[in-house]
C-alpha positions, -999 to 999 in steps of 0.1 A, spaced: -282 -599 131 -287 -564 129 -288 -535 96 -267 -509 104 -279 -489 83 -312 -489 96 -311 -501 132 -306 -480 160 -283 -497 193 -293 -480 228 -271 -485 257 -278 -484 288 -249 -474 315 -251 -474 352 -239 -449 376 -235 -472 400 -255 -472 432 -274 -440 445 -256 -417 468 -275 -400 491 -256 -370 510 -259 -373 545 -259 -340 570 -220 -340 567 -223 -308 583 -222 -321 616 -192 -347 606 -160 -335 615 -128 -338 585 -122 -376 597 -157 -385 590 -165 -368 559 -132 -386 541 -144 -417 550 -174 -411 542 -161 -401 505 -140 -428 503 -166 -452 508 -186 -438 480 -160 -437 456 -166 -397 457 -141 -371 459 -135 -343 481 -119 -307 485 -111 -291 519 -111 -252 519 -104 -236 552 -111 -196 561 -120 -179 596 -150 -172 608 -162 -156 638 -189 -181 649 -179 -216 642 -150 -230 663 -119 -244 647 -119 -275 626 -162 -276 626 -173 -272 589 -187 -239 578 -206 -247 546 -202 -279 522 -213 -275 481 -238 -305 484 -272 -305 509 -282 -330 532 -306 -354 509 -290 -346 476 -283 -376 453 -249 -378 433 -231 -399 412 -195 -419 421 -167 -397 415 -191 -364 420 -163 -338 435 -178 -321 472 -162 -290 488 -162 -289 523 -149 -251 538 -132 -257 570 -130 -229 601 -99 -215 610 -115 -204 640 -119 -168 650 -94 -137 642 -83 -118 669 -71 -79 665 -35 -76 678 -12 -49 689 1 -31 660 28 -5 654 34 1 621 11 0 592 30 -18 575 31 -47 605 -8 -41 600 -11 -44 563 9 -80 559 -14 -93 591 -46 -83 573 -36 -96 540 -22 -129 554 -59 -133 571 -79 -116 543 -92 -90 573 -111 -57 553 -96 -26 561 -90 12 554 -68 40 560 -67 71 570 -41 99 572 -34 128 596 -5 149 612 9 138 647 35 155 665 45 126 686 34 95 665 64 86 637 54 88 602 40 58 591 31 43 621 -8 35 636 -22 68 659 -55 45 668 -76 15 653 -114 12 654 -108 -27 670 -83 -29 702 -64 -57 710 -78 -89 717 -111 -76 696 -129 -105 677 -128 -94 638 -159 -103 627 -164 -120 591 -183 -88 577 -164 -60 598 -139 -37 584 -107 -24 605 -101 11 599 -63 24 615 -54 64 614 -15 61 603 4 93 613 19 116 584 49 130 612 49 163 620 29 190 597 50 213 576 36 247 563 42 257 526 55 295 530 48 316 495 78 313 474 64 332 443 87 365 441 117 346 459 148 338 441 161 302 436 187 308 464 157 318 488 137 291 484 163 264 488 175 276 518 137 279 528 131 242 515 164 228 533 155 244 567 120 231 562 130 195 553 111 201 517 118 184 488 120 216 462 122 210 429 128 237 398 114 237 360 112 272 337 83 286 327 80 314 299 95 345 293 90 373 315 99 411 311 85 422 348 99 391 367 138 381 368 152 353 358 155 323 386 123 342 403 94 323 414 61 328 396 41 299 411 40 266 429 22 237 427 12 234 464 -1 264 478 12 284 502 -7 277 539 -14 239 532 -1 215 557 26 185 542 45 160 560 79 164 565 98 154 531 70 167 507 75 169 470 70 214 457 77 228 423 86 258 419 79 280 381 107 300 379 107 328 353 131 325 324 136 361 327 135 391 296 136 378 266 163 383 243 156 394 205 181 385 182 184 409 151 202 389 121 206 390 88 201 363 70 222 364 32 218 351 0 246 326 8 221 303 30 200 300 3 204 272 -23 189 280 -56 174 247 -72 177 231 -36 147 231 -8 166 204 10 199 225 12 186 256 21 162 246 47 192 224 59 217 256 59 188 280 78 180 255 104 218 250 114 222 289 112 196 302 131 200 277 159 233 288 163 228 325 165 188 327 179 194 300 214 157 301 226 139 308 195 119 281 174 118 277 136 92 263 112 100 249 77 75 251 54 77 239 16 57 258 -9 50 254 -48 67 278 -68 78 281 -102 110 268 -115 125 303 -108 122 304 -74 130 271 -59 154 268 -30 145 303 -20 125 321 4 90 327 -9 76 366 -14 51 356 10 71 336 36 62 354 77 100 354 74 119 371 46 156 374 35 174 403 51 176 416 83 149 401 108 142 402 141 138 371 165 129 371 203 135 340 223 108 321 229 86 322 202 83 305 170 87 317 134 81 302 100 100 303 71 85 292 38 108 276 9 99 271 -27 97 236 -39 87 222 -72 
């Protein structure tokens, strides 16, 4: 008869017998699960290749030789694989799927071959038949095809350069840059690879063409746009306008406080006034409009 309220009940639990790990280093897969079985232990089998322990011999096992554990204790045993032996390669992709499949390190490098096809192995530090050892990296030189010269195509036209770029086998693409009163329009005023470098067949060059003089628009812009009382409106009505008659050029609405007298309007001070103005393509102008 026992207080619970002021006696304390300690259990004690067993773990069963003591286990003592054997050398199961030197047991081969057979052995080591009866081994586990009989303890009423459990057990994981890894396998991975390795250059010095023959196939099916355990590499390394989580437990030592003289450890005790309890029943149920989990032990990892890493099985070899045996040893990984470099083959004959064509492609780098073939190469690539055989090295990840076998978790071989490796690196790449690039360079121009006239007789090797793009994408396929010039040379590998390890030749066929090579043991890959566990700490060794495979380095293959994949070919990039036959070198291509980029020619200068600033000062060329459009027309020009495809040609050039088709002839070549380039891949030429096109994107304006500003306005330009000394070069055409559809000129070449750079490129982002520059001329003399060596690409492979196929390579990706943009060309900067000029967008050629720019245009200035002269317009007059009448009291009619303008709606008295109205920012909304009259910022609505200019933007539509001068889109229509200024292609090219950029406009900025500003609202500014004014007094009652001047709202919907075109401020005194506005960069832009009412009138006659003049707008060149490419450039950006703001117009400020009285608000309340």
């Amino acid at each position: 008869s026992v207080n619970p309220l002021e006696t304390e009940v300690t259990l004690t639990i067993s773990k069963g017998p003591k286990i003592v790990v054997p050398n199961l280093s030197e047991k081969t897969v057979e052995e080591i699960t009866s081994w586990v079985v009989e303890n009423n232990l459990k057990v994981e089998f890894e396998e991975q290749y390795d250059e010095s322990v023959e196939l099916g011999s355990v590499i390394s096992v989580s437990v030592n030789e003289g450890d005790e554990v309890e029943q149920g204790s989990l032990i990892t045993v890493v099985i070899s694989k045996g040893q990984i032996k470099m083959e004959k390669f064509t492609s780098s992709a073939e190469f690539r799927a055989w090295a990840e499949r076998y978790g071989v390190n490796y690196n790449e490098e690039y360079k121009f071959d006239e007789k090797v096809a793009s994408g396929n192995i010039i040379e590998s530090s390890h030749k066929e038949g090579d043991i890959i050892k566990n700490s060794d990296t495979v380095t293959i030189t994949i070919s990039q095809g036959k070198s291509v010269t980029v020619p200068d195509f600033v000062g060329k036209t459009k027309g020009e350069i495809s040609k050039t770029c088709d002839s070549l086998k380039l891949k030429c693409s096109y994107k304006y840059g500003g306005y330009n009163d000394k070069v055409a329009k559809d000129t070449a005023v750079s490129q982002n690879k520059k001329n003399g470098s060596k690409v492979m067949e196929g390579a990706s060059v943009v060309i900067t063409l000029s967008s050629g003089k720019a245009k200035v628009y002269t317009i007059f812009i009448p009291s009619e746009w303008l709606s008295n009382g109205n920012p909304d409106a009259t910022i609505k009505t200019l933007k539509s306008k001068l889109q229509e008659k200024c292609p090219g050029v950029t406009f900025k609405f500003v609202k500014k406080p004014v007094n009652t007298i001047g709202v919907g309007l075109i401020t005194p001070d506005s960069p832009v006034k009412g009138g006659y103005n003049k707008f060149t393509e490419g450039k950006t102008y703001t117009i400020y409009v009285g608000t309340a």
